[in-house]
C-alpha positions as CSV (number, residue, x, y, z in Angstrom):
1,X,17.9,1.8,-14.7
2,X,19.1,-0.9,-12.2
3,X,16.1,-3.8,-12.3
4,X,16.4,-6.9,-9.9
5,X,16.2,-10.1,-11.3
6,X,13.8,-10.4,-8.3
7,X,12.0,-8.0,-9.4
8,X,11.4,-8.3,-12.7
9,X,10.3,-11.9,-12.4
10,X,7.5,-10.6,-10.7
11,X,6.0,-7.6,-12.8
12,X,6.8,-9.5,-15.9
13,X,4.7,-12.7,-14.2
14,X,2.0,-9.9,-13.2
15,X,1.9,-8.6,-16.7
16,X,1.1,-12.2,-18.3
17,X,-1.7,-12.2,-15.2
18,X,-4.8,-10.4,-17.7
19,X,-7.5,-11.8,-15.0
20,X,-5.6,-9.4,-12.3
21,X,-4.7,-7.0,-14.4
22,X,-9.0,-6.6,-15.8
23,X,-9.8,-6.6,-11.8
24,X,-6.8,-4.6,-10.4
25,X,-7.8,-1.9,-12.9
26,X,-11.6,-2.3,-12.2
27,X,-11.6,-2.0,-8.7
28,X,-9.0,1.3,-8.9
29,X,-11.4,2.8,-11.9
30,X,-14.3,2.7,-9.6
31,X,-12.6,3.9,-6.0
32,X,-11.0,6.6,-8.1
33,X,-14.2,7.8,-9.4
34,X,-16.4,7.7,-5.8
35,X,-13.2,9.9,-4.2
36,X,-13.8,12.3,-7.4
37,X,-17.3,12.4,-6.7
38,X,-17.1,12.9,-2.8
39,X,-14.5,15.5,-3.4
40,X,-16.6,17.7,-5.8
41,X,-19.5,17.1,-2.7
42,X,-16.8,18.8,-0.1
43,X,-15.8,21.0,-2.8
44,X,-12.0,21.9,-4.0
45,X,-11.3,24.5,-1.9
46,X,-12.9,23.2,1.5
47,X,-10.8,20.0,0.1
48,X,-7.6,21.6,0.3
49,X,-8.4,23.0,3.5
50,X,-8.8,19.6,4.3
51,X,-5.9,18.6,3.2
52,X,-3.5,21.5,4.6
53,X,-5.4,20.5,8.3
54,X,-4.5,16.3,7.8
55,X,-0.9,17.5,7.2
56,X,-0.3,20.1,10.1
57,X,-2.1,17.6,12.0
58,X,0.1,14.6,10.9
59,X,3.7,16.8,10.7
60,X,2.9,18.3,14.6
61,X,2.7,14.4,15.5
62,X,5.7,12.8,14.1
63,X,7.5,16.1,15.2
64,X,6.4,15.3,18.7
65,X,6.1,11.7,18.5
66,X,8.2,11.2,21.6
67,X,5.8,13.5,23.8
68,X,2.5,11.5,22.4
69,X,3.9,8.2,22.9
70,X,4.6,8.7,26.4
71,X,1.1,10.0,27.3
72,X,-0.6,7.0,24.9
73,X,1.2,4.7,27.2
74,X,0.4,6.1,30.4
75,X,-3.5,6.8,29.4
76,X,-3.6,3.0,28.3
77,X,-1.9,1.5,31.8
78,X,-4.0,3.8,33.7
79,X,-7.3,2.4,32.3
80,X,-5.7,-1.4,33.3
81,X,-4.2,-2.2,29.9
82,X,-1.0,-3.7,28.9
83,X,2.1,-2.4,26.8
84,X,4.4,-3.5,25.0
85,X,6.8,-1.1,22.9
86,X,8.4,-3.4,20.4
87,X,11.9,-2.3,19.1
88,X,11.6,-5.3,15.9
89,X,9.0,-7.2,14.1
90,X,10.3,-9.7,16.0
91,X,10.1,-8.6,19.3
92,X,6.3,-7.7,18.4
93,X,5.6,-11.4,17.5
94,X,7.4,-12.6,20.4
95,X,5.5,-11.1,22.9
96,X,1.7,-12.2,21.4
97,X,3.3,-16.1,21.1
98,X,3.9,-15.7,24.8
99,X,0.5,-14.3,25.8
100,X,-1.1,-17.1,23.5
101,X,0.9,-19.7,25.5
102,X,-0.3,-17.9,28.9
103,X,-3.8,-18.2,27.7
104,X,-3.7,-21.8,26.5
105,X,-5.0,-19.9,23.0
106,X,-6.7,-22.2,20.4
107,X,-8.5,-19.7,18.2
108,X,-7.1,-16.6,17.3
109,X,-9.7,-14.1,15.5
110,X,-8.3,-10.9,13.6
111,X,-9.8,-8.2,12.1
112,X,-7.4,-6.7,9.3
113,X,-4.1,-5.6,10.3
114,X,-1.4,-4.5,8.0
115,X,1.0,-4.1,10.9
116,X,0.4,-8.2,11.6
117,X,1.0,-8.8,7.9
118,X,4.0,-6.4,8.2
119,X,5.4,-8.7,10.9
120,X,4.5,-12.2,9.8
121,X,1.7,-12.5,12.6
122,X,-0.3,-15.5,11.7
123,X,3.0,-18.0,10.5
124,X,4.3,-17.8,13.3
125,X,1.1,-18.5,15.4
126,X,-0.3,-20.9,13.6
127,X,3.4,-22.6,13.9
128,X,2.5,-23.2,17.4
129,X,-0.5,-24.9,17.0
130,X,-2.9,-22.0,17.3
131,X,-5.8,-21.9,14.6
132,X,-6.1,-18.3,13.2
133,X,-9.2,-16.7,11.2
134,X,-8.9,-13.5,9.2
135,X,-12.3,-12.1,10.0
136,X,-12.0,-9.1,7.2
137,X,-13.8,-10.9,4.0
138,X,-10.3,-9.4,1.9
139,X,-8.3,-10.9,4.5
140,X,-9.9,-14.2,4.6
141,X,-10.0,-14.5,0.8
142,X,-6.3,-14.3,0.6
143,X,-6.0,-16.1,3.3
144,X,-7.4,-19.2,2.3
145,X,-5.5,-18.2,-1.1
146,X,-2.4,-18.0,1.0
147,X,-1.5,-14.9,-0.6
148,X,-0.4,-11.8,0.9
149,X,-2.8,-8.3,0.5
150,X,-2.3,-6.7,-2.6
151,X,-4.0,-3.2,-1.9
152,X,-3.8,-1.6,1.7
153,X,-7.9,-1.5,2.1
154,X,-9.0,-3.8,-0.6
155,X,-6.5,-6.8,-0.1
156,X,-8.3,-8.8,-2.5
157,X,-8.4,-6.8,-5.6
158,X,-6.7,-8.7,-7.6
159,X,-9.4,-11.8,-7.3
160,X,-12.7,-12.2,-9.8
161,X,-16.2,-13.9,-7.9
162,X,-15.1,-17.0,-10.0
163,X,-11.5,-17.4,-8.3
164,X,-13.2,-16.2,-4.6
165,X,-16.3,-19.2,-5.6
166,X,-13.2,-22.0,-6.0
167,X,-11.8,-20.3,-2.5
168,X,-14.8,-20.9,-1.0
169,X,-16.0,-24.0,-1.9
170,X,-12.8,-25.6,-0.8
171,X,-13.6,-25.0,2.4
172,X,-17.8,-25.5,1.8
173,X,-19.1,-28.6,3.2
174,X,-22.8,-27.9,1.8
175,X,-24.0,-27.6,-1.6
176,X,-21.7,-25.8,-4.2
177,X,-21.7,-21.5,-3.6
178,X,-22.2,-19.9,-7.3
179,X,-20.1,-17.5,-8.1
180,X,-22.6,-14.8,-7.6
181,X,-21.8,-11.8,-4.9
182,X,-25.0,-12.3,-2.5
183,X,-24.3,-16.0,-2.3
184,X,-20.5,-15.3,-1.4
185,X,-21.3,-13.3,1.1
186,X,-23.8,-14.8,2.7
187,X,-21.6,-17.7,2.9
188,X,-18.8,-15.6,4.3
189,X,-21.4,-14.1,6.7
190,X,-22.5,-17.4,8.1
191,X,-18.7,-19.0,8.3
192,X,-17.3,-16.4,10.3
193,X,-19.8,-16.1,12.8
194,X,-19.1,-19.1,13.9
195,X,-15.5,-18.6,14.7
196,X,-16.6,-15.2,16.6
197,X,-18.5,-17.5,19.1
198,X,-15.1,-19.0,20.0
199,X,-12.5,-16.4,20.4
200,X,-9.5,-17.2,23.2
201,X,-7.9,-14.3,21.6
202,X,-9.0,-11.3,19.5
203,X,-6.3,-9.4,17.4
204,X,-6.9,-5.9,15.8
205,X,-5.4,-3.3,14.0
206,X,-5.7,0.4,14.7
207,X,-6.4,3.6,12.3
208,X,-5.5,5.8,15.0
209,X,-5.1,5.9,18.8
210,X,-5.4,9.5,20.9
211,X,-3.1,10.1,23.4
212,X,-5.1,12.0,26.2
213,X,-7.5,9.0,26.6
214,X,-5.5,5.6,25.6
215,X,-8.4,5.0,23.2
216,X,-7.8,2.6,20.2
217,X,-9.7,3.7,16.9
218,X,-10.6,0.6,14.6
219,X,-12.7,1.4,10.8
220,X,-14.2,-1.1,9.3
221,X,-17.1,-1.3,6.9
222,X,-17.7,-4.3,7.8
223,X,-18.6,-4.4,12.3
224,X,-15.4,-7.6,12.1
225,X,-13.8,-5.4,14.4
226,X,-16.2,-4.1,17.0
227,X,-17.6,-7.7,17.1
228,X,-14.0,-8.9,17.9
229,X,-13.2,-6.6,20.4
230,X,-16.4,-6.9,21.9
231,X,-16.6,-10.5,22.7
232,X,-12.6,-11.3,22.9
233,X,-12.1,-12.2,26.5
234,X,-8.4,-11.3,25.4
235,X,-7.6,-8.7,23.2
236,X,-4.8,-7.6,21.3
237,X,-4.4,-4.0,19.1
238,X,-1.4,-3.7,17.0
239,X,-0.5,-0.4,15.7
240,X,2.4,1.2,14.1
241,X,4.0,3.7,16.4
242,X,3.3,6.6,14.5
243,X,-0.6,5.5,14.6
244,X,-1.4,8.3,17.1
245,X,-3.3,11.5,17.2
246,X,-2.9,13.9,20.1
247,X,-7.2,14.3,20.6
248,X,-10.4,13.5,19.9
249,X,-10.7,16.7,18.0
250,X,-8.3,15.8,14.9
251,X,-9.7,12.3,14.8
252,X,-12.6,14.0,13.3
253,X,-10.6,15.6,10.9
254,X,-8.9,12.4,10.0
255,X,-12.2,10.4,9.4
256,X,-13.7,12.1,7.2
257,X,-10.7,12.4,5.1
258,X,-9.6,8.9,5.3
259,X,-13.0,7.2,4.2
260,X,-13.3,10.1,1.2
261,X,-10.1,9.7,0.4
262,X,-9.7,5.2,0.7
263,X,-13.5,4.9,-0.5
264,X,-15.7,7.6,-1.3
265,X,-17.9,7.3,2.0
266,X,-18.8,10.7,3.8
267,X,-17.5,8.3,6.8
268,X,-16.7,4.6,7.6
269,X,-19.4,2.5,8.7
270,X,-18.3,1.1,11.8
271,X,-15.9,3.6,13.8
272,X,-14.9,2.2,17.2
273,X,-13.3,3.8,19.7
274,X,-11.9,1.0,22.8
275,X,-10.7,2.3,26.0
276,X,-9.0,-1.4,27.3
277,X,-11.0,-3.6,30.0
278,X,-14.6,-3.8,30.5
279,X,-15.4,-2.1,33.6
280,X,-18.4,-2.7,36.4
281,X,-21.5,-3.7,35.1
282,X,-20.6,-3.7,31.1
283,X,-21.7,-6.8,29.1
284,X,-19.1,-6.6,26.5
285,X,-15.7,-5.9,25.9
286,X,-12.5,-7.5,26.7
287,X,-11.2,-8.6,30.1
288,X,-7.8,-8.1,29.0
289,X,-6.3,-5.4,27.0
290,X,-2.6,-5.6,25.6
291,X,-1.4,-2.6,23.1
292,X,1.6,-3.3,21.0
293,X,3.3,-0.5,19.5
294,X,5.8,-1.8,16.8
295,X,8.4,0.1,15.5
296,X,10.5,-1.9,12.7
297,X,12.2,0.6,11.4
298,X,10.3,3.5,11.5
299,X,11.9,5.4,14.3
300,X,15.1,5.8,12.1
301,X,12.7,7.5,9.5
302,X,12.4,10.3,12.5
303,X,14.2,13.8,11.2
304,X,15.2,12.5,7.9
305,X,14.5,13.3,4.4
306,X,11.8,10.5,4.5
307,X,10.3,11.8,7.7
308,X,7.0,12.9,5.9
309,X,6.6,9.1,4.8
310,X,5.3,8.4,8.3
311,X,2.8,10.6,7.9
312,X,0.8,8.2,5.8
313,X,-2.8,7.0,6.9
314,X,-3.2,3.9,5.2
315,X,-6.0,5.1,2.8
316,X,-4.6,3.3,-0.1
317,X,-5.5,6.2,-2.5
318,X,-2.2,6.8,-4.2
319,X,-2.1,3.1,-5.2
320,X,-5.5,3.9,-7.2
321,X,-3.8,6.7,-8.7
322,X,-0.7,4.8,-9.7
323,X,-0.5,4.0,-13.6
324,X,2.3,1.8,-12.7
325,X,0.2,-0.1,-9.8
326,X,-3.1,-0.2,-11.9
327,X,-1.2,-2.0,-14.5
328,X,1.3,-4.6,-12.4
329,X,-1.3,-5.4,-9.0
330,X,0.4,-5.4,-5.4
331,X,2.2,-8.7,-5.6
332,X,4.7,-7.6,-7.9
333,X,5.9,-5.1,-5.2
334,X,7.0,-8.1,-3.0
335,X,6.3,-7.2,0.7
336,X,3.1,-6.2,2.2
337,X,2.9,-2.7,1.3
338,X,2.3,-2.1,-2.6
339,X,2.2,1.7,-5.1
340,X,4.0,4.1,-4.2
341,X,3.6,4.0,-0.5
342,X,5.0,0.5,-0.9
343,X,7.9,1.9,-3.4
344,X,8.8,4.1,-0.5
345,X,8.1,2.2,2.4
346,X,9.8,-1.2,1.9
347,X,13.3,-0.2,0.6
348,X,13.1,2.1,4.0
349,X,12.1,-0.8,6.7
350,X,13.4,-3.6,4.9
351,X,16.7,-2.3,3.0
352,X,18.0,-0.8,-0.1
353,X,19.2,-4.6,-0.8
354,X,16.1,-6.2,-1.0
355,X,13.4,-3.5,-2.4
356,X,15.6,-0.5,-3.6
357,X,14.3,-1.2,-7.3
358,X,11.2,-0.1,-6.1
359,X,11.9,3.6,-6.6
360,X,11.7,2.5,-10.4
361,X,8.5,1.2,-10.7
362,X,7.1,4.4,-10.9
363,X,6.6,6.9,-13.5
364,X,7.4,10.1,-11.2
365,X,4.1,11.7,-12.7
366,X,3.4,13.3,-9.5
367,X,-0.4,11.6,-9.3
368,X,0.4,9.8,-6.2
369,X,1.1,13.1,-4.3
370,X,-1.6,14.9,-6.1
371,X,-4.1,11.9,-4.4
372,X,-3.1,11.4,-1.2
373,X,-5.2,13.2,1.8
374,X,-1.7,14.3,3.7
375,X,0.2,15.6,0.9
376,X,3.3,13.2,0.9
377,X,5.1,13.9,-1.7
378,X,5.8,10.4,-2.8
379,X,7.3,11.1,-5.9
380,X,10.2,13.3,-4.6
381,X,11.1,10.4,-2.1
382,X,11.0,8.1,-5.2
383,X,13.7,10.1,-7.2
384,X,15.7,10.8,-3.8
385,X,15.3,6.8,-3.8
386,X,17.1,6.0,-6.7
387,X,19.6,8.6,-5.8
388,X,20.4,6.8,-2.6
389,X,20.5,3.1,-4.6
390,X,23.0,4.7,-7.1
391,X,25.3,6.3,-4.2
392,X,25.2,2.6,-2.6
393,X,26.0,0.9,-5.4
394,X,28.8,3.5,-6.6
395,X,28.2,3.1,-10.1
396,X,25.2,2.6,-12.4
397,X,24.2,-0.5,-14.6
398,X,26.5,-1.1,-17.2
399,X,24.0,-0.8,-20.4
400,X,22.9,2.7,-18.4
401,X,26.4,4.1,-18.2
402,X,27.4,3.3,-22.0
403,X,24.1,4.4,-23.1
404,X,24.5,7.6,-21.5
405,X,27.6,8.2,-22.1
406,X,26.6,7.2,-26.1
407,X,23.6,9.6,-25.8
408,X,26.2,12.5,-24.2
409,X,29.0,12.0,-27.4
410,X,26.0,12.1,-30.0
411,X,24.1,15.2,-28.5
412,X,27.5,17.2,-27.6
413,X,27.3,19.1,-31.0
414,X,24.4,20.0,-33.4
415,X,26.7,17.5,-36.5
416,X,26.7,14.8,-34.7
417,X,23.3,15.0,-33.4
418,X,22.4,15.1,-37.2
419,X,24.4,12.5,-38.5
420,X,23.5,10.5,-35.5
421,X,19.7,10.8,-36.7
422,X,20.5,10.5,-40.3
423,X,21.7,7.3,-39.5
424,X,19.4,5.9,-37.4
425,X,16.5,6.7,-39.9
426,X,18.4,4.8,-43.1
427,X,19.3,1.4,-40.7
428,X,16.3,0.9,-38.9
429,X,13.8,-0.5,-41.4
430,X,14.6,-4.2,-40.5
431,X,12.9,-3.2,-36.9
432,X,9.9,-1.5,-38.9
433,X,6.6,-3.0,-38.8
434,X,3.4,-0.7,-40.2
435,X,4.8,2.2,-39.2
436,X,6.2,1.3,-36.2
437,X,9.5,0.2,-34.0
438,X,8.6,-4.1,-33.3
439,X,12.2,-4.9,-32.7
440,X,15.3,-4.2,-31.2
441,X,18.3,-5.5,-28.6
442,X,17.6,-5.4,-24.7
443,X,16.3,-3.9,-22.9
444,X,14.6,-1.7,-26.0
445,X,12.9,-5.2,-26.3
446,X,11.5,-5.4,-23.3
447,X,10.1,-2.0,-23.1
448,X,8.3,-2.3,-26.9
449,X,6.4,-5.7,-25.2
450,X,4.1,-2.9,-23.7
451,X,4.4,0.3,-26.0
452,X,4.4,1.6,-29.2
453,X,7.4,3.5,-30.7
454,X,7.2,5.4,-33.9
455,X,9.7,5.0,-36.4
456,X,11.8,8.0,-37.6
457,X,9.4,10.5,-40.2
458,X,11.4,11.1,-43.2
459,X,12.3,14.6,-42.4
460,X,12.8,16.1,-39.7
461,X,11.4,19.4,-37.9
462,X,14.6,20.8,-38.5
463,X,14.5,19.6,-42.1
464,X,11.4,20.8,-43.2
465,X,11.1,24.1,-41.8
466,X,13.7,25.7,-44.0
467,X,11.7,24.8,-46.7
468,X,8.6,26.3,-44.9
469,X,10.3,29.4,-44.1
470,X,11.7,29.6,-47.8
471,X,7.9,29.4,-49.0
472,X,6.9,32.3,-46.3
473,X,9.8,34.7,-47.4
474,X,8.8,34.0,-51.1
């Protein structure tokens, strides 16, 4: 198994982290048990059904994403937004620095947007003299952290109240916040409403947008969103391109199964739906409407083996499931998207290069697949991952090859699978400790820092059934 240095700086920094570790595997613990519980509510075979809807609903749109793209864009103009179909990260980011320089912008308030993380957003505003508030309480815990998400819906997992408390006394000019929830909050609470009252530009995300009405759909448990798009004189929605659903009718489907399957909720508390501009007599909503549809690598994903990848709604559940997540956090992952759907999705958009070791940090158990609410089968894309990594490379890690090749010569015949056995159990007392394999040579070593490996019995199956079939006959 091919590891990055990279890469293994990072889990093995993660692994030595025991106050992320005790919260990463809190948080997980309890999402994982409310999805249980509001999946026995729907009841197994009305979730399936579920399920089997989300995916024929998801497939038919990345199938036809051309067709729905087209008639997104034309709904949104028509209702007097803006449009812009970014090719790159790049191009995305580009186009909101000029509209900020258009608008003279000074404060920039977001709601969460892993398409803006995706994309490096906030750097590069806050490069040109913009000020920029997260307005999510995740967001603007890592944030003033200046750390990137480390779950898709919870992006501050990996923090205790004690760590948030130092965060937010930093920036505290009153007496000191204890560390205690309702205190944090309320401080949160009365910080951010202040930047709300002084928005030149609003920036949101979007869960899903419908192609026969140009609608935007925002989810929040929080209101962040509807307050941002309802008093941002400008406002800005990034999605990702394959963000769309053809009606009304399947977003119904989609709700319910995203806030079961990210939380636990029968629904998300705050579900907006924004149509652009205000119009006549309203009292709220934006004067100005800009939709930016980023691709950034996703359109080559379109009739490949990965295709299904896109059909992903950002619900976070198969990073709950993910023994290998629960254990390492997000940040070992090293771009914005962590678990599986991070495994899968960064070596795809960013490069084998950079994140192909990726497709290793998972067990292939299968639970990731078995979680999420549109059936991706994140585990076959894994394996076919570190196919593709090997094929690049052309060969396989050295220590991989000769131990395979090692393995192959001593299991070739049943002798030398015997002798090979017989002679591992007589020289491997100086690596036994109470029973146990303490020691060895990389990368054994590495791997026994984390797991228990029995030493050798004294006999064998094979050794000591004879006897028990001698005792039988007798």
């Amino acid at each position: 198994m091919h590891i990055e240095p990279s890469f293994r700086r990072r889990y093995q920094k993660a692994l030595a982290d025991q106050v992320m570790i005790k919260a990463v595997k809190l948080g997980t613990g309890r999402l994982r048990g409310k999805r249980a519980q509001a999946i026995e509510e729907v009841g197994q075979e009305r979730w399936a059904n579920f399920r089997n809807r989300a995916e024929a609903i998801r497939l038919h749109v990345i199938q036809h994403l051309d067709q729905y793209l087209e008639q997104l864009i034309d709904n949104v103009l028509k209702k007097g937004g803006h449009v812009c179909l970014a090719k790159t990260g790049e191009e995305a980011v580009r186009y909101i620095e000029e509209l900020a320089k258009k608008k003279n912008a000074k404060n920039i308030v977001k709601s969460k947007s892993m398409v803006s993380e995706e994309i490096h957003l906030n750097p590069a505003l806050e490069k040109m003299g913009c000020k920029v508030i997260e307005s999510d309480l995740g967001e603007w815990i890592i944030q003033l952290a200046n750390e990137t998400p480390s779950h898709i819906i919870v992006p501050a997992m990996h923090k205790n109240r004690f760590q948030v408390a130092d965060l937010f006394n930093a920036v505290n000019t009153g007496p000191k916040i204890p560390a205690e929830t309702a205190d944090l909050c309320a401080f949160a609470r009365q910080y951010l409403r202040q930047q709300f009252m002084n928005i030149d530009i609003g920036i949101t995300g979007c869960n899903f947008a419908i192609a026969d009405s140009g609608a935007v759909t925002i989810c929040t448990n929080e209101g962040n969103a509807r307050i941002v798009s309802a008093l941002a004189p400008t406002m800005v929605t990034i999605m990702g391109m394959e963000r769309i659903l053809p009606s009304i009718e399947e977003l119904a489907v989609m709700l319910s199964l995203l806030a079961r399957s990210a939380t636990g909720q029968k629904l998300t508390v705050y579900n907006t739906l924004s149509t652009g501009v205000r119009i006549g007599e309203e009292l709220d909503g934006p004067q100005e409407f800009h939709l930016v549809i980023v691709d950034n690598g996703r359109s080559k994903l379109l009739g490949s083996k990965y295709e299904k990848v896109l059909n992903c709604i950002r619900c976070g559940s198969c990073l709950n499931a993910c023994p290998v997540y629960r254990n390492i956090g997000g940040h070992a992952y090293g771009w914005v998207y962590p678990g599986p759907i991070g495994a899968v999705l960064s070596p795809l958009y960013q490069g084998m290069d950079k994140y192909g070791e990726l497709a290793y940090a998972s067990t292939l158990c299968g639970a990731c697949h078995v979680a999420c609410p549109v059936k991706i089968p994140l585990h076959d894309m894994l394996y076919a991952l570190r196919n593709d990594k090997v094929e690049l490379e052309k060969k396989g890690e050295l220590v991989e090859d000769i131990t395979f090749k090692g393995w192959s010569a001593a299991f070739a015949t049943m002798s030398r699978y015997r002798f090979s056995i017989r002679m591992a159990r007589r020289f491997q007392f100086p690596l036994v400790k109470a029973g146990k394999i303490a020691f060895g040579p990389p990368p054994i070593s590495d791997w026994l820092k984390y797991r228990d490996m029995p030493a050798l019995p004294d006999k064998f199956f094979h050794e000591v059934w004879p006897e028990l079939n001698k005792d039988r006959k007798e």
